[in-house]
C-alpha positions as CSV (number, residue, x, y, z in Angstrom):
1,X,94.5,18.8,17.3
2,X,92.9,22.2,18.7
3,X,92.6,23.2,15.2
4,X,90.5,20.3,14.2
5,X,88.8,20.6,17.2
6,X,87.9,24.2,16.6
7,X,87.2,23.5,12.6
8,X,84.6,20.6,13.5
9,X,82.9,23.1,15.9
10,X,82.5,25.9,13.2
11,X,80.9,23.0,10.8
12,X,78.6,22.7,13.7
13,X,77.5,25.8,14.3
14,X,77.2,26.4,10.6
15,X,75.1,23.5,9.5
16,X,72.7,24.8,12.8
17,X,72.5,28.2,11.3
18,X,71.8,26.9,8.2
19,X,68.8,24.8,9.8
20,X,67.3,27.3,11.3
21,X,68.2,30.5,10.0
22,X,65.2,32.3,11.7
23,X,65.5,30.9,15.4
24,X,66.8,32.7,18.4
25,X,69.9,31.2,19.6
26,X,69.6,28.2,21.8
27,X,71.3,25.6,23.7
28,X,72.3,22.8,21.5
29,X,71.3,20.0,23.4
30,X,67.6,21.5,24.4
31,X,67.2,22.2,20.7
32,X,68.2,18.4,20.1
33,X,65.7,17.4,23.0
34,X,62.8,19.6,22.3
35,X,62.9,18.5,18.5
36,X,63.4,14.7,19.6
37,X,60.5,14.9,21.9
38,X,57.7,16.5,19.2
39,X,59.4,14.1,16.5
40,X,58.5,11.0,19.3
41,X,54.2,13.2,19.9
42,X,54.0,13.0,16.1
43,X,54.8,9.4,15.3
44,X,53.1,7.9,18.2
45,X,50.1,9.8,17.6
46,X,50.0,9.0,13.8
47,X,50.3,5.5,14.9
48,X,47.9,5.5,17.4
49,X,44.8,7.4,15.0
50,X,45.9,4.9,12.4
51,X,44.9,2.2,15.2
52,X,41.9,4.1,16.1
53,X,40.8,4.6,12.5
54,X,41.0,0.7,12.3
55,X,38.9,0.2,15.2
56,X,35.8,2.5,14.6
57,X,35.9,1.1,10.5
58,X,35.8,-2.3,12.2
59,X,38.9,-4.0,12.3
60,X,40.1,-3.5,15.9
61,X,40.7,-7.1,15.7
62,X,43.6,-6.6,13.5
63,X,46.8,-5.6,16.2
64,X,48.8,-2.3,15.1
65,X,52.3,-3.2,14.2
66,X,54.8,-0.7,15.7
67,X,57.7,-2.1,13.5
68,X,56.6,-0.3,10.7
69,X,57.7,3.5,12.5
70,X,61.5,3.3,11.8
71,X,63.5,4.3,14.9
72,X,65.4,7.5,14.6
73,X,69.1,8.7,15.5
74,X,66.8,11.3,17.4
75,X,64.2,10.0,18.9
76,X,67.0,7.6,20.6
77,X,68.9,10.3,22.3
78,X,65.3,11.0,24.0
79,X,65.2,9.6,27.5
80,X,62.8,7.0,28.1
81,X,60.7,8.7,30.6
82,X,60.0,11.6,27.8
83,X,59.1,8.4,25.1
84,X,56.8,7.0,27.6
85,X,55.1,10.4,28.3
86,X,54.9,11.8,25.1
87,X,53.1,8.2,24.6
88,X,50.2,8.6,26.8
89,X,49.5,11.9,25.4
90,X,49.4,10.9,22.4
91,X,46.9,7.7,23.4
92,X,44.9,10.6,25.2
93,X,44.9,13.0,22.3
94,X,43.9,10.0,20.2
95,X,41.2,8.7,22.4
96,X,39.6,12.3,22.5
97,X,39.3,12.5,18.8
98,X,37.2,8.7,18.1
99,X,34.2,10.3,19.8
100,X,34.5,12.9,17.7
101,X,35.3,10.8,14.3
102,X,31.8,8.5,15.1
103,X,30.1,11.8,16.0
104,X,30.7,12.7,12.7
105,X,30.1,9.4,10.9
106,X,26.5,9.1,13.1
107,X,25.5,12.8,11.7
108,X,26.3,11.6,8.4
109,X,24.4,8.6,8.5
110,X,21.2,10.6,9.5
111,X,21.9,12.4,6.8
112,X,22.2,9.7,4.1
113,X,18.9,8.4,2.6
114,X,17.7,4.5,4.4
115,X,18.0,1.9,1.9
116,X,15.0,0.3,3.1
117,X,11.9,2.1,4.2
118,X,11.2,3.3,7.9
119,X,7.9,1.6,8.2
120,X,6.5,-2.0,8.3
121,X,3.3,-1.6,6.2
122,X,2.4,-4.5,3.9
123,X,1.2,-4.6,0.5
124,X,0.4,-7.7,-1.6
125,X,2.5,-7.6,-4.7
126,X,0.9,-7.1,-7.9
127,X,1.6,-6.7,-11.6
128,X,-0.5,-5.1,-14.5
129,X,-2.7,-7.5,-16.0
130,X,-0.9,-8.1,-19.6
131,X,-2.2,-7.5,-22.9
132,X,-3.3,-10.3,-24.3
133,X,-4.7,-11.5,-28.0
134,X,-8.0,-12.6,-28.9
135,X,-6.8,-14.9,-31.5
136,X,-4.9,-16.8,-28.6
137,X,-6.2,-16.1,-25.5
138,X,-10.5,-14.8,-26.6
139,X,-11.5,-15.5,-22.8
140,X,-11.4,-13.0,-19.5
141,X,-12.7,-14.7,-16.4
142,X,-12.6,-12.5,-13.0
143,X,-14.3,-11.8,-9.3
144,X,-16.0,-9.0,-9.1
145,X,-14.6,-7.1,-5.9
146,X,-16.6,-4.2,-4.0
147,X,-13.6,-3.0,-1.8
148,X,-12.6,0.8,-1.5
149,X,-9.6,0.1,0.7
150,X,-7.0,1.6,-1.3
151,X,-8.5,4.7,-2.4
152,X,-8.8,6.0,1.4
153,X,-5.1,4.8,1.9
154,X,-4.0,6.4,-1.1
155,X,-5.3,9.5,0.0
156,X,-4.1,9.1,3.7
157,X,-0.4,9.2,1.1
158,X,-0.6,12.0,-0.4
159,X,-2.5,14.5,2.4
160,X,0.8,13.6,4.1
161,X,2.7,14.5,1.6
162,X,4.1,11.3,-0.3
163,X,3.0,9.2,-3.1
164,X,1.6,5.9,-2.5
165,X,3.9,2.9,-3.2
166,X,3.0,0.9,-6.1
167,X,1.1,-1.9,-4.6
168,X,-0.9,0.0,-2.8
169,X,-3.1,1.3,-5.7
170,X,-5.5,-1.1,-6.6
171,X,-6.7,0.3,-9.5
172,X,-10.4,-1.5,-9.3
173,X,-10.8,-0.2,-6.0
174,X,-10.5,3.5,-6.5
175,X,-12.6,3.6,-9.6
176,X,-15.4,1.3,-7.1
177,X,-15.1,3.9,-4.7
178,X,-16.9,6.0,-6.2
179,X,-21.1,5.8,-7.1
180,X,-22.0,6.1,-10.7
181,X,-25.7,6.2,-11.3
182,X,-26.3,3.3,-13.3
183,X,-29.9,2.0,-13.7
184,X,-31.7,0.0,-11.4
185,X,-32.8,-3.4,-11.8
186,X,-36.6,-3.6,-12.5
187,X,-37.0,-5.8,-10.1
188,X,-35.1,-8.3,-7.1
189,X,-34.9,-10.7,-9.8
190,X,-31.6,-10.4,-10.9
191,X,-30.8,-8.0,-7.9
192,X,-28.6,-6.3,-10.4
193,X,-28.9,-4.5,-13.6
194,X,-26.2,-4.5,-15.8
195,X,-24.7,-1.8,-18.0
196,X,-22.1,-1.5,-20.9
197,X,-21.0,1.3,-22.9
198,X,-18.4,1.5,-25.3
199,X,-16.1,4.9,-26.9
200,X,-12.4,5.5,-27.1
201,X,-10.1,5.2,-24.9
202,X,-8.9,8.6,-23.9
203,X,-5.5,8.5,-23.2
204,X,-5.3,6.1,-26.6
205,X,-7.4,6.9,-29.6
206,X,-6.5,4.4,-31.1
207,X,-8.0,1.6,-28.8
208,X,-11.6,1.5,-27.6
209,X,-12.9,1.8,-23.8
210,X,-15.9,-1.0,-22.7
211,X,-16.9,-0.1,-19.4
212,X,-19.3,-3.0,-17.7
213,X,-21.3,-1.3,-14.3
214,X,-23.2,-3.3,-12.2
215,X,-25.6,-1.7,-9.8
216,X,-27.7,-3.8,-7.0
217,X,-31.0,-2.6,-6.0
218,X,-31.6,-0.5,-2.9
219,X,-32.8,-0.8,0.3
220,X,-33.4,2.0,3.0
221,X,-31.6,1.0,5.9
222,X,-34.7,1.2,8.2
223,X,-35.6,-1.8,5.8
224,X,-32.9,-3.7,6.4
225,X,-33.5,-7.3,8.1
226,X,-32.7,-7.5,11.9
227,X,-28.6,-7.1,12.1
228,X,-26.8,-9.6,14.4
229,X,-22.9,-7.1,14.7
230,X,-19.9,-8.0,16.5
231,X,-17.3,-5.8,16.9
232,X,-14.0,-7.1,17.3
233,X,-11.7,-4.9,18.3
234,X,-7.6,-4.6,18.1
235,X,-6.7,-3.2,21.7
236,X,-3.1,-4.4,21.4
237,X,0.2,-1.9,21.6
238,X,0.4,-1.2,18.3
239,X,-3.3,0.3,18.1
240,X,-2.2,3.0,20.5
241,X,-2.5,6.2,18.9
242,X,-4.9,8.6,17.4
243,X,-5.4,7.5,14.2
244,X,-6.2,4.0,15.4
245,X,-7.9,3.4,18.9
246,X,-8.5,7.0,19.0
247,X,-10.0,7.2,15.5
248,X,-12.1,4.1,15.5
249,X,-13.7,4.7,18.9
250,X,-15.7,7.7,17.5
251,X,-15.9,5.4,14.3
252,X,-18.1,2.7,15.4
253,X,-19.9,4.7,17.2
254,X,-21.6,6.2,14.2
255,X,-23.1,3.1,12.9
256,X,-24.2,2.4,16.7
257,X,-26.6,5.3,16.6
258,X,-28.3,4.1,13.4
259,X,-29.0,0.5,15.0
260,X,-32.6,-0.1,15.9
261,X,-33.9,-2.5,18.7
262,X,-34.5,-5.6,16.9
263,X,-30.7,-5.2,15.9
264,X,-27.9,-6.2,18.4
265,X,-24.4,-6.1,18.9
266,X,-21.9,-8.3,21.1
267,X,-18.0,-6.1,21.5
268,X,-15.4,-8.5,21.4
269,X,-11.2,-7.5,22.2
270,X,-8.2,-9.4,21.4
271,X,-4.8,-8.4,22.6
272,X,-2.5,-10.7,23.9
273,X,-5.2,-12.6,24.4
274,X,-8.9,-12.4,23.4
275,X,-12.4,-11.8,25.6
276,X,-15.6,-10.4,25.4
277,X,-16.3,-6.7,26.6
278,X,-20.5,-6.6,25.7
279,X,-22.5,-9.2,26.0
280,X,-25.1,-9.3,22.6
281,X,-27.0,-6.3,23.4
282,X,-29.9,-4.2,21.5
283,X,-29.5,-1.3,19.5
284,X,-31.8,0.2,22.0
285,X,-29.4,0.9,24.9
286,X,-27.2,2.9,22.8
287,X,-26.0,4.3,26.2
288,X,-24.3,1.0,27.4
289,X,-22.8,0.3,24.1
290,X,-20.9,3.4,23.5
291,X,-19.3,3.5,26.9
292,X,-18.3,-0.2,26.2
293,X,-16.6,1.7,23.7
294,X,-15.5,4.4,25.6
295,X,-13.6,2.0,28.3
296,X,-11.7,0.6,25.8
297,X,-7.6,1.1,25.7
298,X,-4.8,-0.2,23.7
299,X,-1.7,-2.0,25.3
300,X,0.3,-5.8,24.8
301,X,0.7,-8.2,22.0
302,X,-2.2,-9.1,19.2
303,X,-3.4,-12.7,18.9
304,X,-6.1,-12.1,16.3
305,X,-6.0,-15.3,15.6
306,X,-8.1,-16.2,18.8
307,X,-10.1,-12.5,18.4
308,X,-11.4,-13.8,15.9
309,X,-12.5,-17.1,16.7
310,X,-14.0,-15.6,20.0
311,X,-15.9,-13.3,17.4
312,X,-17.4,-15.7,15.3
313,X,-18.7,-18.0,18.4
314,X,-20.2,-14.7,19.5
315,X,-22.4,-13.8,16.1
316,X,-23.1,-17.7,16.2
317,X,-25.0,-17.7,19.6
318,X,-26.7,-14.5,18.4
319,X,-27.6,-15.9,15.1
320,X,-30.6,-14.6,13.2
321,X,-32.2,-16.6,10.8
322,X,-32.5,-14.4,7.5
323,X,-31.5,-11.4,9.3
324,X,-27.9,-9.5,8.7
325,X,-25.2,-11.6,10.6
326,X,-21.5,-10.4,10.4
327,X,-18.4,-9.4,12.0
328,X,-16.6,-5.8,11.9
329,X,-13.0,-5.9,12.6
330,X,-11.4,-3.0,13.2
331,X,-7.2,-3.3,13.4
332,X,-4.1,-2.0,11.7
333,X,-3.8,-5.9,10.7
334,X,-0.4,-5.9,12.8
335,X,-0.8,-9.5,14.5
336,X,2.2,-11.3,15.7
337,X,1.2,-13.8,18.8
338,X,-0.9,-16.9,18.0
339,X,-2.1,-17.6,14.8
340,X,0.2,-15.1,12.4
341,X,0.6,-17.2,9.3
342,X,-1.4,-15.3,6.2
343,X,-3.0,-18.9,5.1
344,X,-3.5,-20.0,7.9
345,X,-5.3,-16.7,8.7
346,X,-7.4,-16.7,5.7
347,X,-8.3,-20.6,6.0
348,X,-9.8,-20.3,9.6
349,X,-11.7,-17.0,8.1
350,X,-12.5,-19.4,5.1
351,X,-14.0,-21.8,7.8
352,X,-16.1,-19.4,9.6
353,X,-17.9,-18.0,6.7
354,X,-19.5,-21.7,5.8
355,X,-21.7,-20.7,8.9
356,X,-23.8,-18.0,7.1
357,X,-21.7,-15.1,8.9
358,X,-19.7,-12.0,6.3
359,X,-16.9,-10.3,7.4
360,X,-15.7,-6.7,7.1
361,X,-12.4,-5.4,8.2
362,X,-12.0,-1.7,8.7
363,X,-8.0,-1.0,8.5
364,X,-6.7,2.5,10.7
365,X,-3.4,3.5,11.0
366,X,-0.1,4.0,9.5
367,X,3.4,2.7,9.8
368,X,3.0,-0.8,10.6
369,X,-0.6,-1.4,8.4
370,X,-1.3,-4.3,7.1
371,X,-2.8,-3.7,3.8
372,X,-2.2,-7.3,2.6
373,X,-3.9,-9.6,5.4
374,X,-6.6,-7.0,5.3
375,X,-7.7,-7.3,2.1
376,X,-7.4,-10.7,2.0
377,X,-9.2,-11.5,4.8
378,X,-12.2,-9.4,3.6
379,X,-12.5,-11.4,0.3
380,X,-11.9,-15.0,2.0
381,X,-14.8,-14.2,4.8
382,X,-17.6,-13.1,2.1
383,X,-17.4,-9.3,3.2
384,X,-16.1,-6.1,1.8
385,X,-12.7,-4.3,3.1
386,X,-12.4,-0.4,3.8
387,X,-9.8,2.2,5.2
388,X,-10.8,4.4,7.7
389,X,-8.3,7.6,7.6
390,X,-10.9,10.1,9.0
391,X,-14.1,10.0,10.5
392,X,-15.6,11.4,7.3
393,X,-14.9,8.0,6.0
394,X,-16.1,6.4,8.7
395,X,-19.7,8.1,8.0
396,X,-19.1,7.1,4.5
397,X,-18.7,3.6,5.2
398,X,-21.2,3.2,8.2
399,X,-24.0,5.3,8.0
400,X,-24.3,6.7,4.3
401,X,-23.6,3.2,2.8
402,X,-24.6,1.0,5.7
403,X,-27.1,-1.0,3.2
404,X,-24.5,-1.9,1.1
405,X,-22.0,-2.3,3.7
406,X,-23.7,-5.1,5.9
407,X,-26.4,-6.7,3.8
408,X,-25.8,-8.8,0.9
409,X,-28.1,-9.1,-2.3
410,X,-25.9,-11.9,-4.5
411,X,-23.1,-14.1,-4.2
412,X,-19.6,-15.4,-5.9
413,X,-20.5,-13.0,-8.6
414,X,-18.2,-13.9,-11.5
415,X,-17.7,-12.0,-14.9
416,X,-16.6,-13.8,-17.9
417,X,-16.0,-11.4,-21.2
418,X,-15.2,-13.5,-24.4
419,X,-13.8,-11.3,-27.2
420,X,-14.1,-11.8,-30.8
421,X,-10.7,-12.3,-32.3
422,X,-12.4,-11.8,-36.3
423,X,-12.7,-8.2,-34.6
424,X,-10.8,-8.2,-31.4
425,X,-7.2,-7.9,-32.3
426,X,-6.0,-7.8,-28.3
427,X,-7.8,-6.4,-24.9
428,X,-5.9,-6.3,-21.2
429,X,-8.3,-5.8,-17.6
430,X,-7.3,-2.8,-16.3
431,X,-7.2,-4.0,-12.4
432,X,-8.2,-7.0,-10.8
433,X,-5.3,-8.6,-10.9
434,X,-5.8,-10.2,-7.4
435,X,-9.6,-11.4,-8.6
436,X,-8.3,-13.5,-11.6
437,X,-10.1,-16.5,-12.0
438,X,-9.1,-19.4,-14.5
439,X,-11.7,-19.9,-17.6
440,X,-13.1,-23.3,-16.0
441,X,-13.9,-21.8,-12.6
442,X,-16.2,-19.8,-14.1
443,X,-18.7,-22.4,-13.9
444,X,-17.4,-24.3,-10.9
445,X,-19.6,-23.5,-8.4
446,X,-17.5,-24.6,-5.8
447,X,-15.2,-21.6,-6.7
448,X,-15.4,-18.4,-4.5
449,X,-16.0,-15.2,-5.8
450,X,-17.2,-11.7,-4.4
451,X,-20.4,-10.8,-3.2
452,X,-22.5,-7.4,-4.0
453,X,-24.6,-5.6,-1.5
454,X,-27.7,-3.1,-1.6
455,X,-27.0,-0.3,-4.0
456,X,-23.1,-1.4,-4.5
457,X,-21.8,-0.4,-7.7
458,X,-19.5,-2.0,-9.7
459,X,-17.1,-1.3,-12.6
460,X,-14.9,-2.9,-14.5
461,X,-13.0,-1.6,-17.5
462,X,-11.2,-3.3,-20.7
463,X,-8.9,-1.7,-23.1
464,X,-9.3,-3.0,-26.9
465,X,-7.8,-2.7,-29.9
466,X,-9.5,-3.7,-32.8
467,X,-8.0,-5.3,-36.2
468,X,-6.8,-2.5,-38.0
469,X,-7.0,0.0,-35.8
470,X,-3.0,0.7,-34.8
471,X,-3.5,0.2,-31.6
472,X,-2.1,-3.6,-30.7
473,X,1.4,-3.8,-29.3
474,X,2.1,-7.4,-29.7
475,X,2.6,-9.2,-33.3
476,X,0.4,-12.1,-34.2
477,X,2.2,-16.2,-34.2
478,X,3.4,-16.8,-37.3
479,X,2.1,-20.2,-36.9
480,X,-1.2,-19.5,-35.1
481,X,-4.8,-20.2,-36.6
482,X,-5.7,-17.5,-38.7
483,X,-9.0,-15.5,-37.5
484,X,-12.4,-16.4,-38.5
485,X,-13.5,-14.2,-41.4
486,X,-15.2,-10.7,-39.9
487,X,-18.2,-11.5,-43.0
488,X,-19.5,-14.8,-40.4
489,X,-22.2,-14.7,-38.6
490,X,-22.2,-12.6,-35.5
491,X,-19.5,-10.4,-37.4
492,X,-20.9,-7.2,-35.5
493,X,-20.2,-8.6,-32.3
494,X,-17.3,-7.4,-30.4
495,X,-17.6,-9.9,-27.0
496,X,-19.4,-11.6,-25.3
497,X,-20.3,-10.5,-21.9
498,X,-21.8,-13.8,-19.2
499,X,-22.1,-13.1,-15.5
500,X,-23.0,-16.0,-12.8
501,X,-24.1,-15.5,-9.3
502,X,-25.9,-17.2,-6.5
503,X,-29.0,-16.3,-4.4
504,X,-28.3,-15.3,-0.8
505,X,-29.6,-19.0,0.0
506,X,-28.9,-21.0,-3.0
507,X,-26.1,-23.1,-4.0
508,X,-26.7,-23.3,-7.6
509,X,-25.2,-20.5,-9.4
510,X,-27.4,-18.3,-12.6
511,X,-26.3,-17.1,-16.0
512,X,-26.9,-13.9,-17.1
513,X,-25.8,-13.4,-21.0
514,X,-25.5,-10.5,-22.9
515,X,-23.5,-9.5,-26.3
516,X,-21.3,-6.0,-26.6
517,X,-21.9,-5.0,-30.4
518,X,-19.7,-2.8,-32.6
519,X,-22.5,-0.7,-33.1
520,X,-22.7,0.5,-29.5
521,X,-19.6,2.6,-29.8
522,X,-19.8,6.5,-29.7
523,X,-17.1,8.3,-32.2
524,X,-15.7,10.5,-29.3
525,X,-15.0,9.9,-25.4
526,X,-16.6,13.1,-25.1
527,X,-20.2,11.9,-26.7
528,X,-20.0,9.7,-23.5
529,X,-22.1,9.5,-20.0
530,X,-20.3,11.3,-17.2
531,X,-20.0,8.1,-15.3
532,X,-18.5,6.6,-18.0
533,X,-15.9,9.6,-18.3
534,X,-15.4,10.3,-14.8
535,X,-14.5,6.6,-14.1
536,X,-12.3,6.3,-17.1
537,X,-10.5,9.7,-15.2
538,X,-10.1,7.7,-11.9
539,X,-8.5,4.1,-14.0
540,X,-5.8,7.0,-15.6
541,X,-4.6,8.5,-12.3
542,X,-4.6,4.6,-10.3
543,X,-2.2,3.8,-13.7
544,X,-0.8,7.3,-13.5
545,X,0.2,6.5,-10.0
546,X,1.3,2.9,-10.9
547,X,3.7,4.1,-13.1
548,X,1.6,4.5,-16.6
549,X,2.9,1.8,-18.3
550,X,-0.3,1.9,-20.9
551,X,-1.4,5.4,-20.6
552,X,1.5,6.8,-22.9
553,X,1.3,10.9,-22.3
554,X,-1.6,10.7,-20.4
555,X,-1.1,12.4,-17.1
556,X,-1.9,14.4,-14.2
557,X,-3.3,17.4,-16.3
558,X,-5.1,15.2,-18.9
559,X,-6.6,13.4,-15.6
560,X,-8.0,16.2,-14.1
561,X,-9.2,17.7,-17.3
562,X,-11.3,14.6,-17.7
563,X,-12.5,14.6,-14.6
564,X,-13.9,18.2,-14.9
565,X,-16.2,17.0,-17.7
566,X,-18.2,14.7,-15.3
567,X,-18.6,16.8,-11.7
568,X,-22.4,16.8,-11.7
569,X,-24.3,15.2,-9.6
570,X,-21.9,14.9,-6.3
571,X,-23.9,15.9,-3.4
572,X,-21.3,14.8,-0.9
573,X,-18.2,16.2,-2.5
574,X,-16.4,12.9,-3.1
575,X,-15.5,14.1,-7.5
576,X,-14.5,17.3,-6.3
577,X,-11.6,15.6,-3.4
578,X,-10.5,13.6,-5.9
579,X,-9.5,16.7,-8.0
580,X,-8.0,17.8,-5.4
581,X,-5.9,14.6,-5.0
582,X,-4.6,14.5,-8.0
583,X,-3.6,17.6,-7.8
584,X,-1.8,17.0,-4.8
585,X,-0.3,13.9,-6.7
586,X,1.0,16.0,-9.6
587,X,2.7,18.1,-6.8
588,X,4.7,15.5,-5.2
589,X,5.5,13.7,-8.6
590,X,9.4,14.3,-9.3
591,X,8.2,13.2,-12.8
592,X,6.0,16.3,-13.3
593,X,9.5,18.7,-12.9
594,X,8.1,21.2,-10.6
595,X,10.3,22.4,-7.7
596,X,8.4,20.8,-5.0
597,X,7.8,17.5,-7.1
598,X,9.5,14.9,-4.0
599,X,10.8,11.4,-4.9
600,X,9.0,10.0,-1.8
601,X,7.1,6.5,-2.0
């Protein structure tokens, strides 16, 4: 019996050896408890970070099963007062480390790039007018449109360092931002003259270019009627900042100091809710109208909605028969108390403008502008719509263009264009997509269309290719109407170019006609007018910038290099910024492969 006892207790002491062939000699049960208890901290923590892993991925709801740790022949022989301890710190260890785990997780997420962008500005959505084929579709029917909006926002973009998004480059708008020096009208009767001129297309040789400009006759601004102005002005939260409030403060003040006495202006507010700051006052006591302006701060909700019905009962009681009445509103568009639905925005501004009194709407700010209600607004209340990013384009806008800005020379002008498919073999509008018109509102006069003011400028521009030429992209029906014979009379005609408008006080609208002959075209885009070249430049960088869907390898460089060609004649400097624009743009295009080219929109 002593010798079995004695040969068990060599096994034993063998099979310790063995384990632990490097460790000092100890007391068999403390080796036995010591190695229970961190067997017991090592499963109750991994069971407790598996919970706590569960809970910060979101499923704390789910309850931790503890059957799923098998129980030992060790960690039995440890006494339950060391289980329970090594328990709680292994909950403490465990609750020390979440902090650390979402730590982690929040630093990654401000890492990652948002999936949806950081700021609230709103852009109408708009696609590229299609290509479409005389043979099927011979008629082009559109508004004319006199806003510059977008090109000031586009450049507020990229001086900040990102290209603009999409829709907000309307490509009609930055070519109109510009003056080209068409001819004047002999006369007020048409208050227009229009131009055409015809050459290829430069970033396609293969199609032509027919530019149409329109240019209204001018009127020194101390000629101008008596004006009848209200400002109405977005003092709400959101117009708290230096690029707004701050920004169109110094803004208006520029056009005040051009007013004369017979012209007056009434200041009108809207916040949360809407009231009058200046009571109609004359041009004379500049004094009182600027610190009107001065006193003015930005703070609560916007309920321009009732701002702008207050405004318009203001310019009516002030109404001057024959004289300029309109109202300027100056906001970031951000309105979210009273009246916030788009239609039923534009219907009340519809409304108002029956009563003989334009609106313009000056946008500011960033980050919660709202490009879309803006623009709209403008078009639906007879006025014109611009973007005031620096005080430079405030001058722009107010003093250096103040004829064209506040007085109005024709009405719902409308352009019709119908091509000749025995020549024509398909054309496409480059921009005004938002101005489309249908074929028979063209002589509806109950249709609404854009209005032109003293010494606006207007351009539109049509790519064409001609039968034969290798530049169509879309194949003819097989089953269509063959086109009529080129050999018929008026063969040499390429379109067809009618325009309609209304006198300032007429109903009734008048046809102009004129037709765009074959012979008009030059042999090289480089036998053509500057005007002609530098606004074909500004149509390839807004469809550059739009993702050049038509302009094949026509970019940046080829912009720019175009654009050099026709600098003359820019006393303020407006060309030679846009050069430096696209510049800029080629910089921040990933597309262009340079190493600071940024994928920001």
């Amino acid at each position: 019996m002593i010798r079995s006892l004695s040969l068990h207790a060599l096994l034993i002491a063998v099979l310790l050896v063995a384990c632990s062939p490097t460790a000092p000699p100890q007391d068999v049960a403390e080796s036995k408890r010591q190695a229970a208890g961190q067997s017991h901290l090592v499963v109750a923590r991994s069971a407790t970070e598996r919970a706590t892993t569960r809970s910060v991925v979101g499923k704390a709801d789910q309850p931790v099963s503890t059957t799923s740790v098998p129980t030992s022949p060790v960690l039995a022989m440890v006494e339950p007062s060391a289980r329970l301890s090594a328990a709680r710190q292994a909950a403490q260890d465990s609750t020390a480390l979440a902090p650390a785990r979402m730590s982690s997780r929040r630093d990654t997420d401000e890492l990652r790039a948002p999936s949806e962008p950081t700021d609230r500005e709103n852009y109408a959505q708009v696609e590229d007018n299609p290509v479409k084929r005389a043979a099927e579709q011979p008629v082009s029917t559109f508004s004319i449109d006199v806003d510059t909006g977008a090109y000031a926002n586009v450049r507020r973009f990229l001086n900040a360092g990102r290209l603009p998004p999409r829709d907000a480059v309307r490509v009609e708008e930055l070519i109109n931002y510009f003056d080209y020096d068409y001819p004047l009208p002999d006369d007020r009767q048409p208050p227009f003259r229009v131009n055409t001129e015809l050459a290829p297309t430069p970033w396609n040789p293969k199609t032509l270019l027919l530019a149409v400009g329109i240019k209204g006759y001018e009127l020194p601004r101390t000629q101008l009627p008596p004006a009848n102005l209200v400002f109405l002005v977005d003092v709400s939260g959101s117009m708290d900042s230096a690029d707004k409030i701050g920004l169109l403060k110094p803004a208006l003040k520029l056009l005040v100091r051009q007013l004369r006495p017979e012209d007056k202006v009434a200041i009108a507010v809207y916040a949360g809710a809407a009231g009058m700051v200046l009571e109609p006052t004359s041009g004379s006591q500049r004094a009182k109208i600027e610190a009107a302006l001065d006193q003015l701060s930005a703070g609560g909700s916007t309920n321009g909605g009732a701002g702008i019905q207050l405004a318009y009962n203001l310019a009516r009681q002030g109404f001057v028969e024959g004289g300029v009445n309109r109202v300027i509103l100056a906001t970031d568009g951000d309105f979210n108390v009273g009246t916030v639905n788009f239609q039923a925005l534009k219907d009340l501004v519809e409304t108002q403008r029956k009563s003989g009194i334009a609106l313009t709407t000056l946008g500011f700010g960033a980050g919660n502008y709202n490009d879309r209600l803006m623009e709209q607004l403008a078009d639906a209340g007879n006025g014109n719509h611009a973007y005031i990013d620096t005080l430079q384009e405030a001058n722009k806008v107010l003093v250096e263009q103040m004829s064209a800005t506040l007085l109005t020379i024709a009405k719902d002008m409308k352009i019709q264009i119908e091509f000749n498919p025995a020549l024509v073999e398909e054309y496409r509008l480059i921009g005004y997509e938002n101005r489309i018109l249908r074929r028979e509102d063209f002589n509806n006069d109950a249709v609404d269309a854009g209005d032109i003011g003293a010494g606006h400028t207007v351009t539109a521009l049509y790519e064409i290719a001609l039968k034969g030429s290798g530049g169509s992209l879309t194949e003819p029906l097989r089953y269509g109407q063959p086109a009529t014979d080129a050999a018929t009379p008026r063969g040499d005609e390429i379109a067809f170019l009618r325009l309609r408008y209304k006198q300032l006080d007429g109903e009734v609208s008048q046809l102009l006609e004129q037709p765009i002959r074959r012979g008009q075209a030059v042999g090289d885009w480089r036998e053509t007018s500057e005007r002609f070249r530098f606004a074909a430049a500004v149509a390839g960088f807004g469809q550059v910038l739009r993702g050049g869907r038509h302009t094949h390898d026509f970019g940046y460089d080829e912009v720019l290099a175009l654009a050099r060609t026709a600098r003359s004649g820019d006393p303020h400097g407006y060309r030679g910024e846009f050069l430096t624009l696209v510049g800029l743009a080629r910089s921040l295009d990933p597309g262009q492969g340079g190493e600071q080219g940024q994928a920001i929109r």
